[in-house]
C-alpha positions in Angstrom: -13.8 5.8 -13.0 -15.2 2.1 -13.3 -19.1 2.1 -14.4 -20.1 -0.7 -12.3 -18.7 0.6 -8.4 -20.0 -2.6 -7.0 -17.4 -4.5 -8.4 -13.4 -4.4 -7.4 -11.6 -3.7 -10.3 -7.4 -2.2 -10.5 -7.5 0.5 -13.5 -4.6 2.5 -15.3 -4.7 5.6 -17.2 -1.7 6.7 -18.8 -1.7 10.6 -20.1 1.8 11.4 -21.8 4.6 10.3 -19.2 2.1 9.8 -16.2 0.3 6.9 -15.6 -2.3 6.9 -12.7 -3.3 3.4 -11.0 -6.3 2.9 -9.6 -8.1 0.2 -7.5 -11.5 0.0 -5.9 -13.0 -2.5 -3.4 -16.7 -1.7 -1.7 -15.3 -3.3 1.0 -13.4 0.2 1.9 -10.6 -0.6 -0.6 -9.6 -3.9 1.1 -7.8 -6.5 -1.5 -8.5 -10.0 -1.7 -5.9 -11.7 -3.4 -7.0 -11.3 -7.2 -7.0 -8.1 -6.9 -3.6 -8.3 -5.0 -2.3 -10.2 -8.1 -4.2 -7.6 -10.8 -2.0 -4.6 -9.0 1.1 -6.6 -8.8 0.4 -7.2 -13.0 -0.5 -3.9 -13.7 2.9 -2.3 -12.2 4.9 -4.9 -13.7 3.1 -3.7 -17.4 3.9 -0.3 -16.7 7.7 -1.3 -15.8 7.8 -2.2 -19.2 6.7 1.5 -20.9 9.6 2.7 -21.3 7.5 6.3 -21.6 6.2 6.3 -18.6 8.1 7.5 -15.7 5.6 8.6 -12.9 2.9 6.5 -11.4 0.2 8.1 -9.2 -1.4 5.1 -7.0 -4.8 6.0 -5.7 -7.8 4.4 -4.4 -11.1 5.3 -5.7 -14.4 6.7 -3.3 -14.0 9.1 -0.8 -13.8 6.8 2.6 -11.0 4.7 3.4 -8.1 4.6 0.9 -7.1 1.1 1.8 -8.4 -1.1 4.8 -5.7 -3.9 4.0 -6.8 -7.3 3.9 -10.0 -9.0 2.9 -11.4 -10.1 6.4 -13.9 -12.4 4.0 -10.6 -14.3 2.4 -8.4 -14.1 5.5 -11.5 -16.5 7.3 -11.3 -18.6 4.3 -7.7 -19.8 4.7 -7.7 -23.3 5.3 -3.8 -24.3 5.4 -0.3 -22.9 5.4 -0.1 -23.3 2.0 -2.9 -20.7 1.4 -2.4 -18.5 4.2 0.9 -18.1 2.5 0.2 -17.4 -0.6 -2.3 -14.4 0.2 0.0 -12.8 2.1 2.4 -12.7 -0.5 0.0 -10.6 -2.9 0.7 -8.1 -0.8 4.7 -9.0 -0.8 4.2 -9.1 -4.8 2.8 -5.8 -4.7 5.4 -3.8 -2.6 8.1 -5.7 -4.5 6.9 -5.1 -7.9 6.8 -1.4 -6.8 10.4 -1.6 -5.2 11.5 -3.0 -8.7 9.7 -0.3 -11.0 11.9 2.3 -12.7 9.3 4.7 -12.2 8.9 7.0 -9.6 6.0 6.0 -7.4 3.7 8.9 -6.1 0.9 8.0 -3.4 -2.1 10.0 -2.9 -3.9 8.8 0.3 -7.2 10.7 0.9 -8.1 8.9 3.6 -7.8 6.6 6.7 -5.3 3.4 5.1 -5.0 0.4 7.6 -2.7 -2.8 7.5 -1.5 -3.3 4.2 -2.8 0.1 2.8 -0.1 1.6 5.4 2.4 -0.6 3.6 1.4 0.7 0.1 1.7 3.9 1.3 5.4 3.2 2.2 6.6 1.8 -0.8 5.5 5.0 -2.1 8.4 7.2 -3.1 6.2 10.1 -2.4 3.3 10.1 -0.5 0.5 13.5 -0.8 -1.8 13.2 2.2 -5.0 14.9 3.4 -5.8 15.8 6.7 -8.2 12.2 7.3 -5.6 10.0 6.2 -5.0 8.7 9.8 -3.0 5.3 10.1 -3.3 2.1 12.0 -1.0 -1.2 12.3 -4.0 -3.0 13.5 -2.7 -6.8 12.8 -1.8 -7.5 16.0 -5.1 -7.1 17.2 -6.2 -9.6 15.2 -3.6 -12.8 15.8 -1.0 -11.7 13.5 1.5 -9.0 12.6 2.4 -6.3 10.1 5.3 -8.7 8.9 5.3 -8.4 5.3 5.2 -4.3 5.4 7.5 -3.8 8.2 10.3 -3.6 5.9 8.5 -0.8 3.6 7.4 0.8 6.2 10.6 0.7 8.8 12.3 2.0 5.8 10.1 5.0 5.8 9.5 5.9 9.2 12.6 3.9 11.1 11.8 1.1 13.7 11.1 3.1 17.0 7.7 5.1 15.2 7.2 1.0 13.3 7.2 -0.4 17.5 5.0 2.1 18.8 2.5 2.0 15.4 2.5 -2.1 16.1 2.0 -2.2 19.7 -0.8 0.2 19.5 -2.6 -1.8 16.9 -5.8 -0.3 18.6 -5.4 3.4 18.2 -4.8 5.6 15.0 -2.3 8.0 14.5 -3.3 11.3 12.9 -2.3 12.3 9.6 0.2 15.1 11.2 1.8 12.4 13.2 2.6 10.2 9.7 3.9 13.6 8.1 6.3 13.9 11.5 7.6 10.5 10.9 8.5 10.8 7.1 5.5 8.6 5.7 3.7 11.6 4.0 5.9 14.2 2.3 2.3 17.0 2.1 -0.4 17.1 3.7 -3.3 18.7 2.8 -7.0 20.2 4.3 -8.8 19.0 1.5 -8.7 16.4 -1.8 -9.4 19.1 -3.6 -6.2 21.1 -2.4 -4.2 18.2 -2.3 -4.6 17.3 -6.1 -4.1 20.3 -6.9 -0.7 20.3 -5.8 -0.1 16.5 -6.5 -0.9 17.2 -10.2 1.1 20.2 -10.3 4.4 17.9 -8.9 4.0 14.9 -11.0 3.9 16.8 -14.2 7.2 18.8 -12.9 8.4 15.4 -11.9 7.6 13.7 -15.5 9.4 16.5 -17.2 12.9 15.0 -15.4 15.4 13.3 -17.5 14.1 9.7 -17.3 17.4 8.0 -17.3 18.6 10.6 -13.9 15.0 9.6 -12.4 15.8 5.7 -13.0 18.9 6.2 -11.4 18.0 8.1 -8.5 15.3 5.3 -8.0 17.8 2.9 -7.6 19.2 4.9 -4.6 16.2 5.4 -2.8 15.9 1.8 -3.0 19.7 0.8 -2.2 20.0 -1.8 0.3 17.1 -3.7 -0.5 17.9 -6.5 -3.0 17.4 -9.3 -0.8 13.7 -8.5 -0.5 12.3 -10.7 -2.7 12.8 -13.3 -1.0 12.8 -11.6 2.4 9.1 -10.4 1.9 7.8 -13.7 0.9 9.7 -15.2 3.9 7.8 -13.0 6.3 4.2 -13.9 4.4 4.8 -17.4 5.5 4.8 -16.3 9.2 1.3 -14.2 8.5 0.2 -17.5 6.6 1.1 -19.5 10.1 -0.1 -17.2 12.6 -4.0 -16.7 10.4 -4.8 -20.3 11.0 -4.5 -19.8 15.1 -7.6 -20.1 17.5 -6.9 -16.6 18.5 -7.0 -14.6 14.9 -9.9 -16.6 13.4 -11.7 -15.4 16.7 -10.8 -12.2 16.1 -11.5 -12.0 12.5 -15.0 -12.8 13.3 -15.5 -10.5 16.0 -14.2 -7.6 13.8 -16.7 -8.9 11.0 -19.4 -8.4 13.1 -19.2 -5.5 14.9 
């Protein structure tokens, strides 16, 4: 863990052939986009080791594992140009981890919004506690979950992706992400939960790394045109943050 817990910071720990990827916001784990851009480096370092063939990404705390954007940096947007280039740190992100030759392993401890719901997706395998609950809540706000919806249609298909989007108000339970494919486990506790989650990725790591590289690449088929398609769809967020309507909305969330 970081010393100082007041300040954001993206941290890896690599033990044999697991690395374990950690970020941290006070803000309930929400990214602005340096820390966007420290993730994105830190899994394009570890697609170099060679070694390494299982990540575990976590958040640190006990609260929310992610609550998506920076609310602070999404009111600072002044243009197209910037509005675009935030949303693609979270495009870089999902892309870097789409890319990696290692297997990805998420372990959500709790409630993940927006763009943590997208990390969570681009998981390969996603270990869950009971609180993790779920919410698409950008349309609430003036945009849309455009730059996850491909992660995240991938994992739970488009019809569970429309109803999570449309209700961008209301949560849906940890059981009901496990039902639609987004968590493999869930779990009562943290304590439980890693239990089991270390027991797995040190099964996992023990793999042939060439036949885990290779099975990566099929859980991933059918999604090379994503680089571009991701930062595509971060334009359309980068549009959409300027309006009337979400900079109204960002500040009534802010200060509630």
């Amino acid at each position: 863990m970081n010393s100082n817990m007041l300040q954001p910071y993206v941290q890896t720990n690599i033990i044999g052939k697991i690395a374990t990827l950690t970020f941290f916001n006070p803000a309930s784990n929400s990214f602005p986009s340096a820390q966007l851009q420290k993730l994105t480096q830190s899994i394009e370092e570890l697609t170099k080791n060679k070694t390494v063939t299982v990540v575990v990404l976590q958040s640190a705390g006990t609260g929310a594992f992610c609550a998506g954007a920076s609310f602070d940096e999404l009111l600072s947007i002044k243009d197209t140009v910037s509005g675009s280039k935030f949303f693609s740190g979270f495009a870089s992100v999902i892309d870097a981890m789409r890319r990696s030759r290692q297997i990805f392993i998420g372990r959500i401890h709790g409630k993940t919004v927006g763009g943590g719901v997208g990390l969570a997706a681009a998981c390969d395998y996603c270990f869950a506690t009971e609180n993790a609950a779920i919410k698409l809540s950008e349309l609430a706000i003036g945009i849309g979950p455009f730059v996850i919806e491909p992660a995240v249609s991938r994992k739970i298909g488009k019809t569970a992706f429309t109803e999570m989007s449309l209700a961008a108000h209301e949560w849906k339970t940890a059981n009901w992400a496990h039902q639609n494919g987004l968590y493999a486990q869930i779990f009562s506790s943290a304590e439980n939960m890693d239990i089991e989650l270390n027991d797995f990725t040190n099964r996992i790591s023990q793999y042939n790394p060439e036949a885990l590289h290779e099975m990566k690449k099929i859980f991933w088929e059918g999604t090379d045109d994503w680089t571009e398609l991701l930062h595509k769809r971060a334009q359309i967020s980068g549009k959409l943050v300027l309006s009337d309507f979400t900079i109204e909305a960002l500040n009534q969330f802010k200060n509630k």
